[in-house]
VOPAGU-2260 file (C-alpha; in pm, 1 decimal, decimal comma):
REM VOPAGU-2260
SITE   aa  ch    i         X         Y         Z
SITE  UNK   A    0    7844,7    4748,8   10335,0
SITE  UNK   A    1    7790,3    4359,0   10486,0
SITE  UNK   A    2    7685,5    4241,6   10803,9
SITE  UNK   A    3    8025,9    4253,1   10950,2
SITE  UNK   A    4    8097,8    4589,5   10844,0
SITE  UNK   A    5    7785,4    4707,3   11010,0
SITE  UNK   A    6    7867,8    4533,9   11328,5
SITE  UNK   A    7    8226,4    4667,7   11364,7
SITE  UNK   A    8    8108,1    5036,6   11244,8
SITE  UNK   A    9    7835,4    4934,4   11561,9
SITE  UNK   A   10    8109,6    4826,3   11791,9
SITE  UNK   A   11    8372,6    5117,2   11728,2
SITE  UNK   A   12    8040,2    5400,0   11807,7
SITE  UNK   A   13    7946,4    5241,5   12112,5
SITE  UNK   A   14    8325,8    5207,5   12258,5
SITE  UNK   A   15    8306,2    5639,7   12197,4
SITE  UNK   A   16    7981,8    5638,5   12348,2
SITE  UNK   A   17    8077,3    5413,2   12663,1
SITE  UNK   A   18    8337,5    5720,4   12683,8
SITE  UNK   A   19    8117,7    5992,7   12651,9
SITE  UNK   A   20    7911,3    5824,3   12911,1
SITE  UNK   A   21    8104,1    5951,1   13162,6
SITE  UNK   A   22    8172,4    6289,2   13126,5
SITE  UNK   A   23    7994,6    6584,0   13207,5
SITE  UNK   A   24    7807,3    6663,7   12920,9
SITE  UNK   A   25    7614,4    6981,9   12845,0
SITE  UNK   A   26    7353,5    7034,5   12596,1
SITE  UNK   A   27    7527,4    6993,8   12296,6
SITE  UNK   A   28    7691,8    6734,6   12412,8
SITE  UNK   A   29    7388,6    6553,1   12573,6
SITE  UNK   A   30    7255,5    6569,7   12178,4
SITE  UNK   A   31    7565,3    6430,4   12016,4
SITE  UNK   A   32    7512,2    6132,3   12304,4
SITE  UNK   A   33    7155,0    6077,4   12163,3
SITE  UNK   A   34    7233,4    6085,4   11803,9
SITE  UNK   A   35    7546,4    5843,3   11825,3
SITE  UNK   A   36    7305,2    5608,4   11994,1
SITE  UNK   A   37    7076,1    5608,6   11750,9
SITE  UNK   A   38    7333,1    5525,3   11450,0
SITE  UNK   A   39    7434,4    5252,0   11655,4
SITE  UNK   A   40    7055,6    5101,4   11696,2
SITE  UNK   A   41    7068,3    5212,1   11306,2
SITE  UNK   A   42    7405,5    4994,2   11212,6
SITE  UNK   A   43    7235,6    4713,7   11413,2
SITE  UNK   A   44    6935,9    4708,2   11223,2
SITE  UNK   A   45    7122,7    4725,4   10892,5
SITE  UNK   A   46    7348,3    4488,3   10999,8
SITE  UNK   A   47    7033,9    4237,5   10986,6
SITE  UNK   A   48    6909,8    4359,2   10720,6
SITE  UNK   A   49    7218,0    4236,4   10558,3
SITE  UNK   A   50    7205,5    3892,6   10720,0
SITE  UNK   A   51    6834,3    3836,3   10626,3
SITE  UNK   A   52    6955,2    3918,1   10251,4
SITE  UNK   A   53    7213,2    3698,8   10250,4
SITE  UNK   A   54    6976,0    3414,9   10412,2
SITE  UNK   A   55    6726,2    3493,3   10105,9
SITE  UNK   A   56    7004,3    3542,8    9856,2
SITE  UNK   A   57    7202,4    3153,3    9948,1
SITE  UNK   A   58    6802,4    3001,3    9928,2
SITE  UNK   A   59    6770,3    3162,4    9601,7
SITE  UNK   A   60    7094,8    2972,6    9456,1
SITE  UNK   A   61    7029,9    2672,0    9564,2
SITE  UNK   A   62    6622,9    2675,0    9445,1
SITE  UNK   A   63    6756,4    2854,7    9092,9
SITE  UNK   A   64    7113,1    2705,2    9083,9
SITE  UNK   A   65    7225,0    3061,4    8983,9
SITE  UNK   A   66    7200,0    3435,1    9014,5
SITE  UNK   A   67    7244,4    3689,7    8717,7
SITE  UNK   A   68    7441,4    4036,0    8815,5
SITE  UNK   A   69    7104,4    4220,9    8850,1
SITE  UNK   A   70    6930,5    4012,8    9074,9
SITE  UNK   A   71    7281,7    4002,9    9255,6
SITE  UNK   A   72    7274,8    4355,3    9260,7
SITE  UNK   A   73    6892,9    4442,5    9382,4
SITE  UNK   A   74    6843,3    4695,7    9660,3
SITE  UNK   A   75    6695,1    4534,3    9943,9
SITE  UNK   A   76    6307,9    4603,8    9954,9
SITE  UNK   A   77    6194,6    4412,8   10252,0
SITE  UNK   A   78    6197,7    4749,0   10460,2
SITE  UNK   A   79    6168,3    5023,2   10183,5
SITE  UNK   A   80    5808,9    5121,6   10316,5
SITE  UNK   A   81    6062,9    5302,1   10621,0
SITE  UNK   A   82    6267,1    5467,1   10407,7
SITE  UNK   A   83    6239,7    5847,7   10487,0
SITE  UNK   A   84    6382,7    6136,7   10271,4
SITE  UNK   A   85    6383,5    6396,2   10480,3
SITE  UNK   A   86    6590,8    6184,9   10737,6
SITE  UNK   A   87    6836,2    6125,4   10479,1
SITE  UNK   A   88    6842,8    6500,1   10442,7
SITE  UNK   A   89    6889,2    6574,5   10751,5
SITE  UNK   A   90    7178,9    6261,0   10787,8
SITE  UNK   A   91    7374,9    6417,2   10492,4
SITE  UNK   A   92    7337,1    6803,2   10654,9
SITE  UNK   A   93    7458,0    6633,3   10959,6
SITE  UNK   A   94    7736,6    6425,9   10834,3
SITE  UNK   A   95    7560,5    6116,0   11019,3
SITE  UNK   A   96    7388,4    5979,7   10733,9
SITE  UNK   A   97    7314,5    5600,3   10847,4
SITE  UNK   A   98    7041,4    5332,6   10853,6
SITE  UNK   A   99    6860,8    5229,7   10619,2
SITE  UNK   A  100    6846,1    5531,7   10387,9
SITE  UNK   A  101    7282,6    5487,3   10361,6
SITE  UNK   A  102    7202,9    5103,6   10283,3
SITE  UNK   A  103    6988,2    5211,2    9996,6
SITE  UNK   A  104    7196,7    5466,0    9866,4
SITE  UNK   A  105    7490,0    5224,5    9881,4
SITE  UNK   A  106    7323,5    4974,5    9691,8
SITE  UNK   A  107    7210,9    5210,6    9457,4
SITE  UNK   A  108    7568,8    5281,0    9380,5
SITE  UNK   A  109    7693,5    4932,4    9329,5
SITE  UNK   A  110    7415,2    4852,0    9081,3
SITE  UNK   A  111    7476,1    5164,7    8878,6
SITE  UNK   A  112    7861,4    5150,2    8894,3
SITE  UNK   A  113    7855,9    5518,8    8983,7
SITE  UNK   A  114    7912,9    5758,9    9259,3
SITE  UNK   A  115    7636,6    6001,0    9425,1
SITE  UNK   A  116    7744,4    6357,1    9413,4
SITE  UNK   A  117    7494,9    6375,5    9734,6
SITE  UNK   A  118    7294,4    6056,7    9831,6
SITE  UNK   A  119    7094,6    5801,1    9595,8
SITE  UNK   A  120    6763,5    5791,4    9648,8
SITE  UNK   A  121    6571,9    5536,4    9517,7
SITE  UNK   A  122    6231,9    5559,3    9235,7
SITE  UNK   A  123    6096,6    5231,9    9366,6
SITE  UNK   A  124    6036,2    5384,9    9727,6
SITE  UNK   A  125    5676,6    5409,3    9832,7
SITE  UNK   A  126    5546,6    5691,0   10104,5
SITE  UNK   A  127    5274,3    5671,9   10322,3
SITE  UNK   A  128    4977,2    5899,6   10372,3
SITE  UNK   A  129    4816,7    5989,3   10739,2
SITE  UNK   A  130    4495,5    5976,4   10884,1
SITE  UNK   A  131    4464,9    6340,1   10985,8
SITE  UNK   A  132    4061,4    6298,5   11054,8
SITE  UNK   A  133    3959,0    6496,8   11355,1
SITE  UNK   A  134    4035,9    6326,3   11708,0
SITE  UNK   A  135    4243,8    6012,2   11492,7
SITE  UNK   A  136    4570,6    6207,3   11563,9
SITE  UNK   A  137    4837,0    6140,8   11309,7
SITE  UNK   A  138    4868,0    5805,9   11227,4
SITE  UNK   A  139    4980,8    5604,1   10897,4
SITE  UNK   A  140    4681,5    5451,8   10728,7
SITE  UNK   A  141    4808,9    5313,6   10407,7
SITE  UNK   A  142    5123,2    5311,3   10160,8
SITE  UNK   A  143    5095,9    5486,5    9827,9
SITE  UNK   A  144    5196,4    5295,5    9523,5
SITE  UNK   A  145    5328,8    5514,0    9362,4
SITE  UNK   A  146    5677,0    5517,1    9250,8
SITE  UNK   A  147    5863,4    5831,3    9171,2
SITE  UNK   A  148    5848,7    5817,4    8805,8
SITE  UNK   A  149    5453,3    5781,4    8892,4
SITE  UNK   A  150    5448,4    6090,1    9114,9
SITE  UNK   A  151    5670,5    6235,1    8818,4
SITE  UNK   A  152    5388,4    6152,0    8571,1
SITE  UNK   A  153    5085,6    6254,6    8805,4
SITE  UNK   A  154    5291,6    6617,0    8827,5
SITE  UNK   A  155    5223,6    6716,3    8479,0
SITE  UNK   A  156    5003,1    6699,9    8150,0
SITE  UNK   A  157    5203,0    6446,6    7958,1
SITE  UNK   A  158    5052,2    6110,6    8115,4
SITE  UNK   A  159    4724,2    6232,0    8045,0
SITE  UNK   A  160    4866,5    6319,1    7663,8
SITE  UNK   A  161    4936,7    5930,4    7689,4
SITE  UNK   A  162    5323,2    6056,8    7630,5
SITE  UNK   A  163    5536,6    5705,7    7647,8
SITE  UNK   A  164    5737,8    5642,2    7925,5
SITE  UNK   A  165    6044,6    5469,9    7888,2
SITE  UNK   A  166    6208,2    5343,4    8250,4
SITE  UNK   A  167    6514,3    5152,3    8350,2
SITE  UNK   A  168    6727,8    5270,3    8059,0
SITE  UNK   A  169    7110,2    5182,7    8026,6
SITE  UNK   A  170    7381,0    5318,4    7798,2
SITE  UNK   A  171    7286,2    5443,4    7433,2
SITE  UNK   A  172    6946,0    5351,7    7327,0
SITE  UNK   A  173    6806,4    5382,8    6942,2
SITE  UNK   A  174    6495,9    5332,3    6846,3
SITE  UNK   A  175    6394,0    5198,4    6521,6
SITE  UNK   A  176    6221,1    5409,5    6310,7
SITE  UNK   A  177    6082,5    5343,5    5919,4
SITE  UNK   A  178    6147,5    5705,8    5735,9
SITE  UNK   A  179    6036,6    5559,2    5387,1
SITE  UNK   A  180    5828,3    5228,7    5307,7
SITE  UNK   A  181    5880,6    4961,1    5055,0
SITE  UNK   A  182    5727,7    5008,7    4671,5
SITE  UNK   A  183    5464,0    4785,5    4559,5
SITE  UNK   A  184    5380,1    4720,5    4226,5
SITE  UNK   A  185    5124,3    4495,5    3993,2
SITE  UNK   A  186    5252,8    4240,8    3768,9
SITE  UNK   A  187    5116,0    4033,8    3484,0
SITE  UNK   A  188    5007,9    3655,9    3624,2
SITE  UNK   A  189    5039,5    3517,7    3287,8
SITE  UNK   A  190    5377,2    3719,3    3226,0
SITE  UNK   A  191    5700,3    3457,2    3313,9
SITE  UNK   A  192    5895,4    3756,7    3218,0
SITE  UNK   A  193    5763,7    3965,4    3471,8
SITE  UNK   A  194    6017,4    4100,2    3744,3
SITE  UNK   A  195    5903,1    4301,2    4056,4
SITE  UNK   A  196    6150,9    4553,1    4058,0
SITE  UNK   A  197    6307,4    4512,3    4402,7
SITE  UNK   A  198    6232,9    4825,7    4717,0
SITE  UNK   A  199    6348,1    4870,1    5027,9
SITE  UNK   A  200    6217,3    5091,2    5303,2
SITE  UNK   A  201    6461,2    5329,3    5478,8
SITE  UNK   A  202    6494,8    5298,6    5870,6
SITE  UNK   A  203    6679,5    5584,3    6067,3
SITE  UNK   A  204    6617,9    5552,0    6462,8
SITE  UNK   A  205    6509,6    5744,4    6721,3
SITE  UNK   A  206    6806,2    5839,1    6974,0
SITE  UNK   A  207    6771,0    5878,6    7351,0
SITE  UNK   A  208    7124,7    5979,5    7501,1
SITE  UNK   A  209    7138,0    5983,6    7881,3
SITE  UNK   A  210    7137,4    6392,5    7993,3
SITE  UNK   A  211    7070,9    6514,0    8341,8
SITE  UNK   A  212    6784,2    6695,3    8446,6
SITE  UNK   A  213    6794,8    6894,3    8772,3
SITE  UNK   A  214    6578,5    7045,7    8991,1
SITE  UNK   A  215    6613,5    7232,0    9342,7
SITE  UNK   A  216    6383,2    7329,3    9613,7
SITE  UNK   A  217    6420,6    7523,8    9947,5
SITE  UNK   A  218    6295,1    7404,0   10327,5
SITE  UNK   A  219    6329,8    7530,9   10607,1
SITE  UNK   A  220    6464,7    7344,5   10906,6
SITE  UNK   A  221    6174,0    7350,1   11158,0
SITE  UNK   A  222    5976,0    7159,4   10874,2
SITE  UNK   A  223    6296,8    6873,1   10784,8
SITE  UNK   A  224    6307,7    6802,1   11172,6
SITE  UNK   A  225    5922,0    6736,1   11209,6
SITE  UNK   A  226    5865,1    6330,9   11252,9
SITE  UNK   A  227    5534,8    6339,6   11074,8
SITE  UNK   A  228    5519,5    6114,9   10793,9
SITE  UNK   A  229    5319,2    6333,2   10645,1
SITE  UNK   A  230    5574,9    6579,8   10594,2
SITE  UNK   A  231    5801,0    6310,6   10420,6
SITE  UNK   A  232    5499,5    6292,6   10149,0
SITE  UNK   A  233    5466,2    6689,6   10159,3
SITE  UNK   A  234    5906,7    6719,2   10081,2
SITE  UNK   A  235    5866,9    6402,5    9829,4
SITE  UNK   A  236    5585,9    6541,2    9630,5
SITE  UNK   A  237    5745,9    6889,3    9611,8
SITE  UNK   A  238    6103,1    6788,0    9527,3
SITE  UNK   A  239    5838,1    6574,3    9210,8
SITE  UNK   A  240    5720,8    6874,6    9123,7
SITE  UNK   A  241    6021,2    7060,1    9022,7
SITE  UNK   A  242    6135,7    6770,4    8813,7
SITE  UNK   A  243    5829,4    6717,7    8663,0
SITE  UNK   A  244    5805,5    7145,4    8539,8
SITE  UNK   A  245    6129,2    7109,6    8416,2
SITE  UNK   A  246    6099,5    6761,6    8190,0
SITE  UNK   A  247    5729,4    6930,4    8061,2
SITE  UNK   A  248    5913,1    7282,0    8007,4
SITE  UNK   A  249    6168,8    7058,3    7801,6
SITE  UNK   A  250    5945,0    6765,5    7599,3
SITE  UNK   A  251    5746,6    7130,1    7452,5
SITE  UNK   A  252    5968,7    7391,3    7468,4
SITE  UNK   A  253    6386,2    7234,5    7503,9
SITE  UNK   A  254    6649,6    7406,8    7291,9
SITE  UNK   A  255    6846,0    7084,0    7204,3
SITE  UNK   A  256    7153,6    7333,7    7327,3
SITE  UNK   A  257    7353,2    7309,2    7612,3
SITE  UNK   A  258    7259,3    6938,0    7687,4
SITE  UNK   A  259    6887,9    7007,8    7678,0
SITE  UNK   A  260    6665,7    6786,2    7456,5
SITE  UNK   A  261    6506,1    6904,3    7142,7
SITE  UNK   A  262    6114,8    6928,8    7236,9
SITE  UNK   A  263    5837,8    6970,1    6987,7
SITE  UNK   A  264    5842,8    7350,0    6931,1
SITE  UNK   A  265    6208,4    7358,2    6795,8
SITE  UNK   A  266    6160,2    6980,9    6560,1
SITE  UNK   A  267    6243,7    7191,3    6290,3
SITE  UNK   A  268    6032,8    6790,2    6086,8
SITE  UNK   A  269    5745,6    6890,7    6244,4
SITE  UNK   A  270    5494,3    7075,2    6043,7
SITE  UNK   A  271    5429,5    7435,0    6121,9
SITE  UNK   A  272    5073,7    7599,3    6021,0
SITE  UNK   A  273    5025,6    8033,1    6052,1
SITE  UNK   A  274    4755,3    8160,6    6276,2
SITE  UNK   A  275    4752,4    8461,4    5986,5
SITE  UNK   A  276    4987,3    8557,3    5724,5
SITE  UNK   A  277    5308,6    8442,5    5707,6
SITE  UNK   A  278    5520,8    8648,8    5963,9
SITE  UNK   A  279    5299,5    8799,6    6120,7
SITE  UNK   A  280    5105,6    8705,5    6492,0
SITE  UNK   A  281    4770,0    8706,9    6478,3
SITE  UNK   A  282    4419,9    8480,1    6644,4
SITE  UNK   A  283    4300,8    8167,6    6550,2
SITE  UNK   A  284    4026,2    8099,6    6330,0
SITE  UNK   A  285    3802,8    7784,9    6291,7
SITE  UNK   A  286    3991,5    7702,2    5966,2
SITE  UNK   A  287    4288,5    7766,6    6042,8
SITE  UNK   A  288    4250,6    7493,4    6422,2
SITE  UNK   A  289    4077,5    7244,9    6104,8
SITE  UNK   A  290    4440,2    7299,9    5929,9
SITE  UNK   A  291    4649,1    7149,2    6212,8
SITE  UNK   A  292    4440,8    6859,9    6172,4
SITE  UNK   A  293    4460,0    6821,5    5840,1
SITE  UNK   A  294    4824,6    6874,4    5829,0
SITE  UNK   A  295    4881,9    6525,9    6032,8
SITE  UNK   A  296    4637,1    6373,6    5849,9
SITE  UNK   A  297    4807,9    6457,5    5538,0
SITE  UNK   A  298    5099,7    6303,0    5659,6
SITE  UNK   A  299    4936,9    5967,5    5768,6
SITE  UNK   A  300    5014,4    6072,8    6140,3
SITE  UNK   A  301    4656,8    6065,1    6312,5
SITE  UNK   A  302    4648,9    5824,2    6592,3
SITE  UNK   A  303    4354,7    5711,0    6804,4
SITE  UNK   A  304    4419,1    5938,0    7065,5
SITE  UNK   A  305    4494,9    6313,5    6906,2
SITE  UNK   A  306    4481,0    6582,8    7181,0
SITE  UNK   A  307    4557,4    6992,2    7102,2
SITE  UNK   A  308    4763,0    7159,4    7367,2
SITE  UNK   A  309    4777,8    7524,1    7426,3
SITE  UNK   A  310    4830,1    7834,1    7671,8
SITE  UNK   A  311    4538,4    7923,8    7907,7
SITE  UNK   A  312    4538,5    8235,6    7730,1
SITE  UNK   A  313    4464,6    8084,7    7370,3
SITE  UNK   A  314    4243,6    7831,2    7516,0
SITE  UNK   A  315    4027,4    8130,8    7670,3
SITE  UNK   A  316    4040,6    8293,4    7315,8
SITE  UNK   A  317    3915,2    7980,9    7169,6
SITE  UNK   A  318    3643,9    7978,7    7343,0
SITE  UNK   A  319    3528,8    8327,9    7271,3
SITE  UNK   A  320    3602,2    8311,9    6891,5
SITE  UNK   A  321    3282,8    8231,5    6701,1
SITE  UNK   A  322    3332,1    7908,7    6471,4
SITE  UNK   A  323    3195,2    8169,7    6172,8
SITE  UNK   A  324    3065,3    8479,7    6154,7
SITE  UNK   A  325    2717,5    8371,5    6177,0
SITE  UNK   A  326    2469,3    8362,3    6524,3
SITE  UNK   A  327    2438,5    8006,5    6690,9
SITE  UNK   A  328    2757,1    7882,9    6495,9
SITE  UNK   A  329    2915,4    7795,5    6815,6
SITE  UNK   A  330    3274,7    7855,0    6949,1
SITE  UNK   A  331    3610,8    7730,5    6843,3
SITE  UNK   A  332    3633,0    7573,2    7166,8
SITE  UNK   A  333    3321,0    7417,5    7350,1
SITE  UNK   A  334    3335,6    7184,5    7631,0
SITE  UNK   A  335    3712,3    7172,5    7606,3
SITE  UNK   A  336    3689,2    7051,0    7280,3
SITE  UNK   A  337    3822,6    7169,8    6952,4
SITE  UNK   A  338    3730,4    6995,2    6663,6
SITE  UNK   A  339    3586,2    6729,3    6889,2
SITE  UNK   A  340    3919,3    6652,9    7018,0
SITE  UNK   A  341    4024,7    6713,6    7374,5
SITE  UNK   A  342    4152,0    7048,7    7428,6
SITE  UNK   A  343    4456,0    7064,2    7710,2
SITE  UNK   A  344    4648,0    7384,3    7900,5
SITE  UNK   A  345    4998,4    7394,4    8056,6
SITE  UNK   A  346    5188,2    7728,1    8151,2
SITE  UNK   A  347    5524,8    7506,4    8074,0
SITE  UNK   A  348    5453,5    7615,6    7754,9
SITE  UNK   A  349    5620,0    7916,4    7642,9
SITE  UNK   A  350    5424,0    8277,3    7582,9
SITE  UNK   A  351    5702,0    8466,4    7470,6
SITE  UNK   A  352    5753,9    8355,3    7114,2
SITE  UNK   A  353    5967,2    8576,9    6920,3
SITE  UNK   A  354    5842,3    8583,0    6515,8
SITE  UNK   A  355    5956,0    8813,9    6268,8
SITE  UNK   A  356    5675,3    9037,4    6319,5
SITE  UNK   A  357    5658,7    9086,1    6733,9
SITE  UNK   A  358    5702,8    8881,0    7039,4
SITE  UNK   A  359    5471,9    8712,0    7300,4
SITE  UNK   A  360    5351,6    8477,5    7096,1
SITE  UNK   A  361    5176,7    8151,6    7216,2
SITE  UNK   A  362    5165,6    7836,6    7049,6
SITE  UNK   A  363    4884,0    7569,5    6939,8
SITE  UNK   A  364    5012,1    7183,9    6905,9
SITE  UNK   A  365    4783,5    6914,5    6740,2
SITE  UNK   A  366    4945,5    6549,4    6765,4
SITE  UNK   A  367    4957,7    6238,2    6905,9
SITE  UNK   A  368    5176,1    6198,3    7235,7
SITE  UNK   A  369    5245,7    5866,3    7229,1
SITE  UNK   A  370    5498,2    5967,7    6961,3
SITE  UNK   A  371    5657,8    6188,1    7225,9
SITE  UNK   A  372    5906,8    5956,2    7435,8
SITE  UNK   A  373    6079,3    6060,7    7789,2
SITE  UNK   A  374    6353,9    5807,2    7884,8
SITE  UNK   A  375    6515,5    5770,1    8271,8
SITE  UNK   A  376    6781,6    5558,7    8312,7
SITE  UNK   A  377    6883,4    5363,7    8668,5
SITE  UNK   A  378    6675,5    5355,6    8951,2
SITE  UNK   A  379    6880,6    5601,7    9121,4
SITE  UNK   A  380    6787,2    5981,6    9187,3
SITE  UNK   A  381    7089,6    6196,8    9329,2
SITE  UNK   A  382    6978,1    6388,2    9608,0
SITE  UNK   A  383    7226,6    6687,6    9693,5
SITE  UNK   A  384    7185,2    6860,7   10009,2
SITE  UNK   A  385    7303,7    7241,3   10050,1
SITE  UNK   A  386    7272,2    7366,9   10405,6
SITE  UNK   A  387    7523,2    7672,7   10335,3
SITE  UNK   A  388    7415,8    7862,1   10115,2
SITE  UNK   A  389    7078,2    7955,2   10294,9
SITE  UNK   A  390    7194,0    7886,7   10632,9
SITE  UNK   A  391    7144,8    8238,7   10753,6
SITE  UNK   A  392    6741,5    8231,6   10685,8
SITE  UNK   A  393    6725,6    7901,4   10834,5
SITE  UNK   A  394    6692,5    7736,3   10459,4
SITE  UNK   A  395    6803,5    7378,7   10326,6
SITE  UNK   A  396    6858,8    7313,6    9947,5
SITE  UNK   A  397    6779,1    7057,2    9806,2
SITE  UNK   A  398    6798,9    6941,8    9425,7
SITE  UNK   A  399    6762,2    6622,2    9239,1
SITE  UNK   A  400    6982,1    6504,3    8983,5
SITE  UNK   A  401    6820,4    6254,3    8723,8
SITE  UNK   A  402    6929,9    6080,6    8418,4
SITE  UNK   A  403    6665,0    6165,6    8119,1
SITE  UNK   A  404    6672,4    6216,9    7776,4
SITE  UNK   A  405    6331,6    6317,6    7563,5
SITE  UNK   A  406    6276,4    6216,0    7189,3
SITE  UNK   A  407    5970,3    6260,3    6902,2
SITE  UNK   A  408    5969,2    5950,0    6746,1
SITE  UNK   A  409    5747,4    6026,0    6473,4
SITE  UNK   A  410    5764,2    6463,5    6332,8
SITE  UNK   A  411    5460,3    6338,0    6109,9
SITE  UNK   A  412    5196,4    6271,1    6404,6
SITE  UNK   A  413    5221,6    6668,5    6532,8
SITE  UNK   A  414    5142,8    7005,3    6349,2
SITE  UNK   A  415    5189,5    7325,5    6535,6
SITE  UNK   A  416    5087,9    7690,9    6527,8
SITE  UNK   A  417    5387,8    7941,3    6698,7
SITE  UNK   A  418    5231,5    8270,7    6607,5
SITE  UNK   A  419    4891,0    8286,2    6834,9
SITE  UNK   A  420    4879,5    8650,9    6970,3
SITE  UNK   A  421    4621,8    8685,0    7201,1
């Protein structure tokens, strides 16, 4: 919407609201009153908003001479430090969604071409934190940074596996990828008859194909209708949460059915070592942890930053498995270290791996993550707001639809046990 359209939605509320002025109004009534009125002081505000872009939009021209579609297209940020999810919550479980959280979701929706099954919620907002120190009150003391593809990242294990993050994606995107190299070959310098016999290495690519992951969470109404900002952070950080155990649960454990990505326990390229004999579940020895690493080195796929990642369970095992049968040998794991490389834990993983011998198994990955690529496309995140189906407990769903697709760009740089019973 524009500056006029603003002003005329504006005018047409307060003409109903000049009406409702004079009648007799009872409680619910008296509460519609307040909430028209403060769509109209929202439309107002938007409606400068709009004018103020347009001022900064005209001086761009004529200092550039011209404006490509995305800058054209470009939320307005001036005021994003206000924007508020749980008000645009409550707007869309009221049917008076307005202000400056509608602006952004309408602009949202014009850059992407696409319509919001809820509201679009932007990853570029930033949330502020309170002051809650005893006899400050609650007051805002600074603005986070953080993005919500950073709160995304800070959620789980995978930024700290230095997993690469891939942001702002559109359409198809393939990834080269060298599957073979060139031949080289030694030829006589004296020899004009010599011919080097001509190579070629083989490239294949790495395909990210936009999927949706979703994620929902349950609040309560007495908490959405708080005004604390620090509730905004509290809903913002939760809703990252769920994402974020989903996209983790996927980049280790997805099926690559049903429009899940493939993670790294199901790349049937990635090389798989047994914690015993083949078939059957059994613990970890120190020889067999040393054969995950020398199964990516064998491959040429050792980085310079190689992590292992495993259950708590198996971790706990490591570290009360002797190295060898012999006193002060030392433990498999020391100092959350195995092998001297850092040793990490996430129950995303799965512990109920079915091999031909039993189930429950846990798994053991070696590798470097920077091989392991999670792509988002848009800046938009579609928020869809449920008040039904928990209505009767006083409950508000809410889940979050966004476009992401997971890859391995290189099978070689990872090794994996599946058979850890423990």
């Amino acid at each position: 919407m524009n500056e006029m359209e603003y002003k005329a939605l504006a005018s047409e509320k307060a003409d109903r609201l000049e009406k409702m002025a004079g009648e007799n109004l009872d409680e619910q009534g008296k509460a519609d009153y307040a909430a028209l009125e403060s769509s109209i002081n929202d439309d107002l505000e938007s409606a400068e908003r709009c004018r103020k872009a347009k001022e900064r939009a005209d001086s761009f021209k004529v200092s550039r001479g011209r404006q490509t579609e995305t800058e054209k297209a470009e939320p307005i940020h001036e005021d994003i430090k206000r924007y508020s999810i749980t008000k645009a919550i409550l707007g869309q479980m009221s049917g008076r969604f307005s202000g400056l959280e509608r602006e952004v979701s309408d602009e949202l929706a014009k850059k992407s071409g696409k319509s919001a099954q809820g509201f679009f919620m932007p990853t570029h907002a930033q949330f502020a934190n309170l002051d809650t120190t005893e006899g400050t009150g609650l007051k805002k003391t600074e603005t986070r940074g953080e993005s919500f593809i950073e709160l995304l990242r800070a959620k789980n294990i995978l930024s700290d596996l230095g997993t690469t993050y891939l942001t702002g994606l559109s359409g198809n995107v393939d990834l080269p990828r060298r599957s073979t190299s060139a031949t080289s070959y030694w030829i006589s310098g004296n020899a004009s008859n010599s011919v080097v016999t001509k190579t070629a290495s083989v490239a294949d690519s790495v395909q990210l194909r936009e999927k949706t992951v979703g994620a929902a969470s349950l609040y309560f109404r007495s908490l959405l209708n708080q005004s604390s900002i620090d509730v905004d952070k509290y809903v913002m950080d939760d809703l990252a949460a769920s994402v974020a155990t989903a996209i983790e649960k996927a980049a280790f454990n997805g099926t690559g059915l049903n429009n899940q990505p493939t993670g790294i326990l199901n790349d049937d390229n990635i090389t798989v070592k047994n914690s015993g004999a083949l078939g059957e579940a059994g613990a970890v020895s120190w020889a067999e942890a040393l054969s995950l690493v020398s199964g990516v080195d064998a491959t040429n796929g050792m980085g310079n930053k190689m992590y292992f990642v495993t259950t708590p369970e198996v971790k706990a095992a490591l570290m009360a498995t002797a190295r060898i049968a012999t006193y002060g040998s030392g433990f498999i794991c020391e100092d959350n270290k195995v092998a001297g490389y850092d040793l990490f834990t996430s129950n995303n993983l799965p512990k109920d791996i079915v091999i031909s011998s039993g189930t429950g198994c846990h798994p053991l990955i070696f590798g470097d993550f920077s091989h392991l690529i999670v792509g988002f496309w848009n800046e938009a995140i579609d928020v869809v707001v449920d008040p039904y189906t928990s209505k009767l407990a006083g409950g508000v769903e809410v889940s979050l639809l966004k476009s992401c697709d997971i890859a391995i760009s290189q099978p070689a740089a990872f090794s994996m046990m599946l058979d850890i019973n423990v």
